[in-house]
TORKOL-4160 file (C-alpha; in steps of 0.2 Angstrom, whole numbers, padded with zeros to 4 digits, m for minus):
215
<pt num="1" X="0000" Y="0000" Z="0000"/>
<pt num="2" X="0014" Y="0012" Z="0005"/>
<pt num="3" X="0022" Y="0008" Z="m0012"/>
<pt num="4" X="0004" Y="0013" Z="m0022"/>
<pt num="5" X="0004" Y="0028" Z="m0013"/>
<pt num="6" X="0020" Y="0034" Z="m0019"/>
<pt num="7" X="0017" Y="0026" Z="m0035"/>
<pt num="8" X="0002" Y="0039" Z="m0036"/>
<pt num="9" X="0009" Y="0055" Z="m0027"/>
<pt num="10" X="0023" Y="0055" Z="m0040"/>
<pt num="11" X="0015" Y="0048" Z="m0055"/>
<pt num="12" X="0030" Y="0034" Z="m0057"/>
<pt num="13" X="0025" Y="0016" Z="m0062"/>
<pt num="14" X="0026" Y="0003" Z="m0050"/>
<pt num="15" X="0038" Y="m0006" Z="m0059"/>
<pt num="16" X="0049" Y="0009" Z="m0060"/>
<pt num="17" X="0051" Y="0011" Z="m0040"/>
<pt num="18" X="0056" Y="m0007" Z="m0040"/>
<pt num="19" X="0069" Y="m0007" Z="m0053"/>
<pt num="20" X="0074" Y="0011" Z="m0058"/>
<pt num="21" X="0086" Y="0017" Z="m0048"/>
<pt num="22" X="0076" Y="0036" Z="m0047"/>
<pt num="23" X="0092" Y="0045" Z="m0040"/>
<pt num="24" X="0098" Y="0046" Z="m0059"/>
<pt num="25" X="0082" Y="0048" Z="m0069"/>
<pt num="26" X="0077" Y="0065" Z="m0078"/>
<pt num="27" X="0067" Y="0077" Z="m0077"/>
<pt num="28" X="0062" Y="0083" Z="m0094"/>
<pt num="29" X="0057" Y="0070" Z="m0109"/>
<pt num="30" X="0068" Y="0060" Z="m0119"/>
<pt num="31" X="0075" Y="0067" Z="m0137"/>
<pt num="32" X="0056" Y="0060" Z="m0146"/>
<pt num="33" X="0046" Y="0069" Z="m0134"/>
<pt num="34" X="0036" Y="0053" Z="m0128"/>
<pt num="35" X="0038" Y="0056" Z="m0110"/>
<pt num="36" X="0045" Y="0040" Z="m0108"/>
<pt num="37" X="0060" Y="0048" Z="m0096"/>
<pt num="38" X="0054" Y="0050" Z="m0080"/>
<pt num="39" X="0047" Y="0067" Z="m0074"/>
<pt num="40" X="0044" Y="0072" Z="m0057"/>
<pt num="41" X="0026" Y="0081" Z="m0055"/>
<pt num="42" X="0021" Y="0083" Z="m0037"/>
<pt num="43" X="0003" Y="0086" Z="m0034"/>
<pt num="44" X="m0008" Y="0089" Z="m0016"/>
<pt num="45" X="m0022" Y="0076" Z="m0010"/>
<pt num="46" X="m0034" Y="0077" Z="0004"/>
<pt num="47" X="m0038" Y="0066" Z="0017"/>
<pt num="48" X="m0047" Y="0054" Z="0005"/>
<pt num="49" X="m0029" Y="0054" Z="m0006"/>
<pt num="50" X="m0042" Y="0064" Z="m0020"/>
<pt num="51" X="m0028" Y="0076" Z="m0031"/>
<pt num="52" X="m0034" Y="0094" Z="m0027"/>
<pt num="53" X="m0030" Y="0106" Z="m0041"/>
<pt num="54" X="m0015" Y="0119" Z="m0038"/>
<pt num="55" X="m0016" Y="0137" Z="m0042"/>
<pt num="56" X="0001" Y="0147" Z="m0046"/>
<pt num="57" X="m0003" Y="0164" Z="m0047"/>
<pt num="58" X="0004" Y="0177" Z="m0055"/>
<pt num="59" X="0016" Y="0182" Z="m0043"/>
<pt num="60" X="0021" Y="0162" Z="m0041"/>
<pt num="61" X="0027" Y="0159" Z="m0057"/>
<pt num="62" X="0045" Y="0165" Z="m0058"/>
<pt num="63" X="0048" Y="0155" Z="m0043"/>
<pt num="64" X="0036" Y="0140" Z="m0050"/>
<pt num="65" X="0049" Y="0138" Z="m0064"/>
<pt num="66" X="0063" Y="0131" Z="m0052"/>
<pt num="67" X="0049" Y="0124" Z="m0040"/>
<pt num="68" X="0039" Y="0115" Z="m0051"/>
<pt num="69" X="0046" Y="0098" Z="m0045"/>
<pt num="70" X="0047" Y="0101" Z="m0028"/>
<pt num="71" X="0036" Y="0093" Z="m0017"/>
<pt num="72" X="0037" Y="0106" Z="m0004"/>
<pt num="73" X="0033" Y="0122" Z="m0017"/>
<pt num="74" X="0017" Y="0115" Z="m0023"/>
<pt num="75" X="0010" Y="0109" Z="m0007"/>
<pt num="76" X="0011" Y="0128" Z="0000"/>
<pt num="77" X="0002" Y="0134" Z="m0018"/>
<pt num="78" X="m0014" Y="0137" Z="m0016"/>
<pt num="79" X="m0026" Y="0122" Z="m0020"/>
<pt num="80" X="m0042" Y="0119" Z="m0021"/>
<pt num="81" X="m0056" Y="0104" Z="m0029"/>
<pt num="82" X="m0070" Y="0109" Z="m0041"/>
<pt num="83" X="m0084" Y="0095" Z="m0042"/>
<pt num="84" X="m0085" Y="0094" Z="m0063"/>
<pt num="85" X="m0083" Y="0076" Z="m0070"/>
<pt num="86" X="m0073" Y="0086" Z="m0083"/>
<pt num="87" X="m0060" Y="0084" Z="m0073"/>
<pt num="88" X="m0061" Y="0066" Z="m0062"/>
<pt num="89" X="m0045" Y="0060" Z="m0073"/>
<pt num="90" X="m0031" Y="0068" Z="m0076"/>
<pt num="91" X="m0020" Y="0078" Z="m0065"/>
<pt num="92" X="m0025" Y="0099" Z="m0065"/>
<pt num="93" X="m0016" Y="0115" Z="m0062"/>
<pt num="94" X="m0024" Y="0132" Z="m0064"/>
<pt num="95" X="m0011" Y="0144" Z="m0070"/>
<pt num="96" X="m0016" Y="0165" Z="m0068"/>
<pt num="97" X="m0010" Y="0174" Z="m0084"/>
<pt num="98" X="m0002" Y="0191" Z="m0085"/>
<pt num="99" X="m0005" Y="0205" Z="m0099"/>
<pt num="100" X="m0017" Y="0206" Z="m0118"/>
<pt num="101" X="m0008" Y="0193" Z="m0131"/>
<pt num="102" X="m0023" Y="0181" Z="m0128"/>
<pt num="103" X="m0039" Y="0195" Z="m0130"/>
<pt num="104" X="m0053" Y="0190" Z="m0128"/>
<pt num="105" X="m0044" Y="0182" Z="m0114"/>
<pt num="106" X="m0043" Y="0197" Z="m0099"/>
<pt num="107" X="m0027" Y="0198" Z="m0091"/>
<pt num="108" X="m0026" Y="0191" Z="m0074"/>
<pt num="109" X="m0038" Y="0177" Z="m0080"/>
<pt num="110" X="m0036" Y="0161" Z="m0072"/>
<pt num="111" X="m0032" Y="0145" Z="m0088"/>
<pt num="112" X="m0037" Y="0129" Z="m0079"/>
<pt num="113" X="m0025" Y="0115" Z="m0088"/>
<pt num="114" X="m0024" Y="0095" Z="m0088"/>
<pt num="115" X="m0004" Y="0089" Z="m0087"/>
<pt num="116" X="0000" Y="0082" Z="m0103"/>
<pt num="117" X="0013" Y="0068" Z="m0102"/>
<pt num="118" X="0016" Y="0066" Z="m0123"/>
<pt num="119" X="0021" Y="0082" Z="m0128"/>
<pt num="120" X="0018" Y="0073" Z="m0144"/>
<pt num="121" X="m0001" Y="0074" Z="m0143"/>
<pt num="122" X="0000" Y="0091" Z="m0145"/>
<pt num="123" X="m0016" Y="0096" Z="m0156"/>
<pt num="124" X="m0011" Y="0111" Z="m0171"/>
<pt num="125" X="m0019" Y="0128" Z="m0166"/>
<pt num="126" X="m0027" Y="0123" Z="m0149"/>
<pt num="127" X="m0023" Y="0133" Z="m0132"/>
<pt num="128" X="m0010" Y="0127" Z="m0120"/>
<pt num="129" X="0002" Y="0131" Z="m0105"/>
<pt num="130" X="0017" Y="0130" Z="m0108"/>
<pt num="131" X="0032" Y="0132" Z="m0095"/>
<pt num="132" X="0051" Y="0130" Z="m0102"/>
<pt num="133" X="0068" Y="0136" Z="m0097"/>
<pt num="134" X="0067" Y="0152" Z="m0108"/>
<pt num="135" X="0048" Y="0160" Z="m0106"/>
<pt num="136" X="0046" Y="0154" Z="m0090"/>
<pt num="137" X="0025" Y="0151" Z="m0090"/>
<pt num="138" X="0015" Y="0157" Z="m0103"/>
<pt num="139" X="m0002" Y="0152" Z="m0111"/>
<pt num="140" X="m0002" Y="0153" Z="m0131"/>
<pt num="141" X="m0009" Y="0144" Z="m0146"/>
<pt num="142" X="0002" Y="0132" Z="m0149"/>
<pt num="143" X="0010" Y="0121" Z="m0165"/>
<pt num="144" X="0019" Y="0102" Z="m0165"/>
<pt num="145" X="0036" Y="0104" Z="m0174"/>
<pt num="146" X="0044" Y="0094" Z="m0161"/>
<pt num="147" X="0044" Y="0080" Z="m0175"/>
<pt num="148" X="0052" Y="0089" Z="m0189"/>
<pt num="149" X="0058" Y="0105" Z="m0181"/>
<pt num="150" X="0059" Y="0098" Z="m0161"/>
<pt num="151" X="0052" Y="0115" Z="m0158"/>
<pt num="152" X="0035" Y="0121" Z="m0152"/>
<pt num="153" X="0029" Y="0137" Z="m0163"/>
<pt num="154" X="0018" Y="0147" Z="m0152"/>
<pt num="155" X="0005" Y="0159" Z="m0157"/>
<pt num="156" X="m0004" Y="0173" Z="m0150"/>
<pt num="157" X="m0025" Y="0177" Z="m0153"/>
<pt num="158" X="m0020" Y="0197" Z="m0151"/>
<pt num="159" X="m0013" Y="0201" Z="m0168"/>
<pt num="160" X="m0002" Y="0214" Z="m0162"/>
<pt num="161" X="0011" Y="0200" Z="m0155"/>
<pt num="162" X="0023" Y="0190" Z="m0165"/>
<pt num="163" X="0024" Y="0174" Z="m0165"/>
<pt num="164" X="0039" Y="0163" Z="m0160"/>
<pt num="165" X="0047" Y="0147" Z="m0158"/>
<pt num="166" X="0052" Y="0137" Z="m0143"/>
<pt num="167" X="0067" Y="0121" Z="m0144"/>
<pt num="168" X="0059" Y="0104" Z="m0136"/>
<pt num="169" X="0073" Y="0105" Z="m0125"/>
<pt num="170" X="0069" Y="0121" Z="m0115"/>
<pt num="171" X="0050" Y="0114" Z="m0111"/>
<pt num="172" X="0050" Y="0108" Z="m0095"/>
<pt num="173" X="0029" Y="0106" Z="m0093"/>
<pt num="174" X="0015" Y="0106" Z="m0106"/>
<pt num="175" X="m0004" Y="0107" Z="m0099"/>
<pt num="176" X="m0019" Y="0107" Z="m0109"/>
<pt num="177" X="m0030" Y="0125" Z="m0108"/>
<pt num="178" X="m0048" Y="0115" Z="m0103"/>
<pt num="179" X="m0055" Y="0133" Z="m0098"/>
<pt num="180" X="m0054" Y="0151" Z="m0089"/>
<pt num="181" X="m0061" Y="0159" Z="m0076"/>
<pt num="182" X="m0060" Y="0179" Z="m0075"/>
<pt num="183" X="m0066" Y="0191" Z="m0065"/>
<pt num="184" X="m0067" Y="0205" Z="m0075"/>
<pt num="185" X="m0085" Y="0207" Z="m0081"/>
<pt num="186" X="m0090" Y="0215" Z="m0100"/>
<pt num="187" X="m0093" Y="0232" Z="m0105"/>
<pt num="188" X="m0110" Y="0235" Z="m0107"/>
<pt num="189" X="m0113" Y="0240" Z="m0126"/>
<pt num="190" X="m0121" Y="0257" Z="m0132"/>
<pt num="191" X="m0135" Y="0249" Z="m0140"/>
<pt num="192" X="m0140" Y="0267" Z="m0147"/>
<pt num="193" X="m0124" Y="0268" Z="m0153"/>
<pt num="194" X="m0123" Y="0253" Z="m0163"/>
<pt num="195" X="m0141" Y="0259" Z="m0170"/>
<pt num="196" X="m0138" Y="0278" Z="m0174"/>
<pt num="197" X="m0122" Y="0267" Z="m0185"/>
<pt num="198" X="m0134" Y="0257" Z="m0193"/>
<pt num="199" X="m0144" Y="0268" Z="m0199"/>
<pt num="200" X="m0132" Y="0280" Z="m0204"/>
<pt num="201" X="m0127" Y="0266" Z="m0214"/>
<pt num="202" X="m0144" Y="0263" Z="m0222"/>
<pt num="203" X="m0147" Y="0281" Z="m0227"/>
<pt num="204" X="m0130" Y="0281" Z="m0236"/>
<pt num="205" X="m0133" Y="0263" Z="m0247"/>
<pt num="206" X="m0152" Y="0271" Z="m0249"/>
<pt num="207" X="m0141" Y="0288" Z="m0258"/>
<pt num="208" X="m0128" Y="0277" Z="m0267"/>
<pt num="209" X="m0143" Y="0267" Z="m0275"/>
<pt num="210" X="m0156" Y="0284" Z="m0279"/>
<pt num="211" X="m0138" Y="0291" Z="m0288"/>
<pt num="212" X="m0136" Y="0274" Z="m0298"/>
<pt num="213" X="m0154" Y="0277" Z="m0303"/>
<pt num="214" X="m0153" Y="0291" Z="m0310"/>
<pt num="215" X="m0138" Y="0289" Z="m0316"/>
């Protein structure tokens, strides 16, 4: 039972406690990006040994980018359960993101992500977290060159920001984005506004047609 349980807290195989010696094993993937090399990932249980989901806030993740495999940094993150059956499998982080290269996205929003072990299932054009060596944490929409290129080419919603590349061997952790949470509520729209447009609109067709009528 002991042996389950650190089986479970540390996410190693059974077979791997028993026959690995864990003292030289690494902590990023091996060169195809499979995840078959083993990586550390440290996660909080309640008293019914149920994973809870860790939040690294804004102010967290400089520090999360040497922490991440520590035991002791994630447990004093703050955590917390949510009761959606989204998320009964799998292993969950919410990350808090800082500044406007995601809009619609609101800075400060909170990305809820599922720990993916392959970086190799990597879907083209879907939205991910993704923490390496160089950019420390950062959420983008993200393209699988690992195969050809072993780079990741990440990709901004807000037009204004470049987009860029990132080598396999600076990722240190890929999560899933599932959803956001944010705080900060719409603007209401000036529905007058959007009227006295529209109709300005209609009276100018309605003068371009009279004139193409008469002409």
């Amino acid at each position: 039972m002991t042996l389950q349980n650190i089986s479970h807290f540390f996410k190693v195989k059974l077979d791997d406690l028993l026959e690995r010696d864990l003292s030289q094993a690494k902590r990023k993937t091996s060169k195809n990006f499979e995840g078959n090399d083993l990586r550390i990932l440290p996660i909080v249980v309640n008293e019914q040994q149920e994973e809870r989901i860790s939040l690294v806030p804004v102010k967290a993740a400089a520090g999360y980018l040497n922490g991440y495999a520590d035991p002791e940094f994630v447990e004093k993150l703050p955590n917390f359960n949510l009761p959606f059956p989204q998320l009964s499998q799998g292993t969950h982080r919410a990350f808090q993101i800082k500044g406007d290269s995601m809009l619609p996205i609101p800075s400060e929003s909170y990305i809820l992500g599922e720990y993916l072990e392959n970086w190799n299932w990597i879907k083209d054009g879907e939205c991910y977290i993704v923490v390496s060596k160089e950019e420390g944490v950062v959420y983008k929409r993200v393209f699988n060159q690992l195969e050809e290129k072993q780079l990741l080419e990440l990709h901004s919603d807000n037009k204004e920001y470049e987009s860029y590349s990132i080598e396999g061997n600076q990722i240190v952790e890929v999560w899933k984005a599932l959803g956001y949470v944010s705080f900060e509520l719409p603007e209401k729209q000036n529905k007058s506004s959007s009227v006295d447009e529209l109709s300005e609109m209609m009276l100018q067709l309605k003068s371009e047609v009279e004139k193409l009528k008469k002409d």
